[in-house]
N, C-alpha and C positions, 0 to 999 in steps of 0.2 A: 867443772864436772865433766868428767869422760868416762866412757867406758870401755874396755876391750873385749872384743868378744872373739871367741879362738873356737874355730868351727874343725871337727873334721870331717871327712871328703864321704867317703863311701857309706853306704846307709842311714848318712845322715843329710848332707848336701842333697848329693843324688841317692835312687830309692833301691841301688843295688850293688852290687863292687864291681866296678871300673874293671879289676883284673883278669874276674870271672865273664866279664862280658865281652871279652876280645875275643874270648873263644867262637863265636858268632862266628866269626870270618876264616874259622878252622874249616878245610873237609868235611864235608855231610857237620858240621858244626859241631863236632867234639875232637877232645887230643887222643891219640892211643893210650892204654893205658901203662904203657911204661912210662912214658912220658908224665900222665899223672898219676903216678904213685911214688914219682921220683923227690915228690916234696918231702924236709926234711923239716920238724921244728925250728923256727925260730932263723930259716934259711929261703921266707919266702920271694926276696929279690931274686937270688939264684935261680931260683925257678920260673920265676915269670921271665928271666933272659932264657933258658934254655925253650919257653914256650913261644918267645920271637923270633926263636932261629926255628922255631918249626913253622912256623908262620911266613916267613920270609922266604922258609926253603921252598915251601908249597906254592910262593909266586903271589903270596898276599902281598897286596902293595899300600904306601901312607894314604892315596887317598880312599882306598876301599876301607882302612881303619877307621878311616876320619868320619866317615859317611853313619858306619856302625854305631861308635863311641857318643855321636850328637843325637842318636836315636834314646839315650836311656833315659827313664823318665827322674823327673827331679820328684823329692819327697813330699807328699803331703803338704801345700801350706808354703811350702819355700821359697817358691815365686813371690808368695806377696811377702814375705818376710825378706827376705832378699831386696826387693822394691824399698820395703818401708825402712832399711837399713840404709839405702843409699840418697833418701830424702833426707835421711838426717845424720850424714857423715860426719856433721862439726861434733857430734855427740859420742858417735863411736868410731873406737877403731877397731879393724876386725881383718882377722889372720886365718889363713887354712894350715892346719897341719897332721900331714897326711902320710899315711904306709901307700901311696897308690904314685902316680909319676907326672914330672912336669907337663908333658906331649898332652899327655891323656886330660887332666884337670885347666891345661888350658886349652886345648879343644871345646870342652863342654862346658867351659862357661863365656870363652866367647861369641861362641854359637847363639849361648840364650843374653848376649851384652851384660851380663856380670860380672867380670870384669875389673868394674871399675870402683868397686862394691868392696874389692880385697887391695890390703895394704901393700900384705904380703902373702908368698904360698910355699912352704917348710915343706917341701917332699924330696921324692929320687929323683935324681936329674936324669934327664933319656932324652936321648935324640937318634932323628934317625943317618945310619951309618953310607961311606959314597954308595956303598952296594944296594942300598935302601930297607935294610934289616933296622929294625929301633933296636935299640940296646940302654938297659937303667943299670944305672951305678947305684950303692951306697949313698945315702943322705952326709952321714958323716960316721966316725968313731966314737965310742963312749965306753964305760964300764958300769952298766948297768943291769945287773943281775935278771931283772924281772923284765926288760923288752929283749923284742927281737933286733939280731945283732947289727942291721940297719938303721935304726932310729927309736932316741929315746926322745919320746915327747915331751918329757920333764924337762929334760936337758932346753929342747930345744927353746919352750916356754921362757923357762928361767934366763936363758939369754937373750932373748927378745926384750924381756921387762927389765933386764940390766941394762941394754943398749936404751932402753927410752927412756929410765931414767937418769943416764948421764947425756940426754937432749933435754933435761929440763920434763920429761914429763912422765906424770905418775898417775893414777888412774884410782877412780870414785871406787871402781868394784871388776875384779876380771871375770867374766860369764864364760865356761865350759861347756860345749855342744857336741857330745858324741856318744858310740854306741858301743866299742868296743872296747874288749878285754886289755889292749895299750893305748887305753882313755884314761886308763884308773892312775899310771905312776903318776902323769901330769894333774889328774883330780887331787891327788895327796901331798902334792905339792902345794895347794890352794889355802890360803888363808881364811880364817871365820869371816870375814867381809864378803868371800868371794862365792861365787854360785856354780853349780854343779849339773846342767843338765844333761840327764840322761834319757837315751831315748828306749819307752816303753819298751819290757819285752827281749831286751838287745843283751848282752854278756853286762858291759858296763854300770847297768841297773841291777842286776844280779848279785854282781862282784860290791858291788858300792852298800849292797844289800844286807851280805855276809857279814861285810865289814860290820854292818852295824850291828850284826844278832853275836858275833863274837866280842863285842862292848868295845872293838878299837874303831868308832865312826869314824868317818872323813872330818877334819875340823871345818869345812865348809856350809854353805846351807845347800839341798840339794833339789830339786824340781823335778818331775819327771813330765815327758811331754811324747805324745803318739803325732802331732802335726804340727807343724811348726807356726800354727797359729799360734799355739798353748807358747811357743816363744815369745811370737810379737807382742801380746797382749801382759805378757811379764815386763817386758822391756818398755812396751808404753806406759805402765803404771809407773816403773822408778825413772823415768824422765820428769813425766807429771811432781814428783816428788818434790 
């Protein structure tokens, strides 16, 4: 009996998006506004590089990001859930998969020693450059109509659980944790066995929502949760089971 549980990063890990909190370390701590108007749908890597070369230009340096990024607070609940997932790792396995960047999500979770909690972590790779500018690339290519053209979380799901089951391992139930609007391809991917939580309030609860009053439900079962206790105490019931 395992489980996998596949978390994503920003307002759901932590209690805000990573991308929007770099701006901290901007000038009087906002960008100008061409700069932010320059986002394009469905082109938000693009932009977050073009907002580290304004970053970078301004003389921001990795560790003044570093300093910033370990200040954001984790969500409601997550510390002890987070804790209670690493007590009983022979139980689960558990993945971040994320629109937010390498640099950034493991800054802030080895900060708080999390760490060691994640299998693995599906995001933009970003590192920073000799000049000391971070720069994120593409996660990878896909042809998927409904994400953005960085990452399709379906995609990436779906080959996670084909690589572990040609290791021989296949899983009790896969548990879904996120908040956002490219939560949903990967939630409809999910099997009737498998669980769906979404957090109160968020697009992904919404969307998940629709689905249902338009008669085409998710085939999953779905949960909704405001703290990540309302997690733990799901997950210590089907262990008990």
């Amino acid at each position: 009996m395992k489980f996998l549980l596949v978390f994503d990063f920003d307002h759901t890990i932590i209690d805000e998006n990573s991308d929007t909190w770099i701006v901290k370390c901007a000038p009087e701590r906002k960008l100008p506004s061409g700069l932010r108007n320059s986002y394009q749908p469905g082109h938000w890597t693009e932009y977050m590089g073009r907002v580290f070369v304004y970053l970078g230009d301004n003389g921001v340096k990795e560790d003044e990001m570093k300093r910033t990024m370990t200040t954001i607070p984790f969500t409601a609940g997550m510390i002890d859930l987070l804790g209670f997932i690493g007590e009983n790792k022979q139980l689960f396995d558990c993945i971040i998969v994320s629109d937010s960047n390498t640099v950034f999500i493991d800054w802030i979770l080895k900060a708080a020693d999390f760490h060691k909690v994640f299998d693995e972590v599906f995001t933009n790779p970003a590192a920073f450059s000799s000049t000391g500018y971070l720069t994120v690339q593409h996660f990878h290519a896909h042809h998927c109509a409904k994400c953005p053209k960085n990452l399709c979380k379906r995609k990436v799901l779906k080959e996670f659980l084909d690589k572990q089951l040609e290791r021989g391992v296949s899983y009790t139930q896969v548990v879904y944790i996120g908040d956002g609007g490219n939560d949903l391809c990967p939630v409809m991917f999910l099997k009737k066995n498998d669980i769906a939580m979404p957090r109160q309030g968020y697009t992904l609860e919404k969307k998940i929502s629709q689905l249902a009053q338009s008669l085409s439900p998710v085939q999953c079962s779905v949960l909704v949760w405001s703290s990540a206790i309302d997690i733990m105490s799901y997950l210590k019931l089907v262990i008990k089971e």
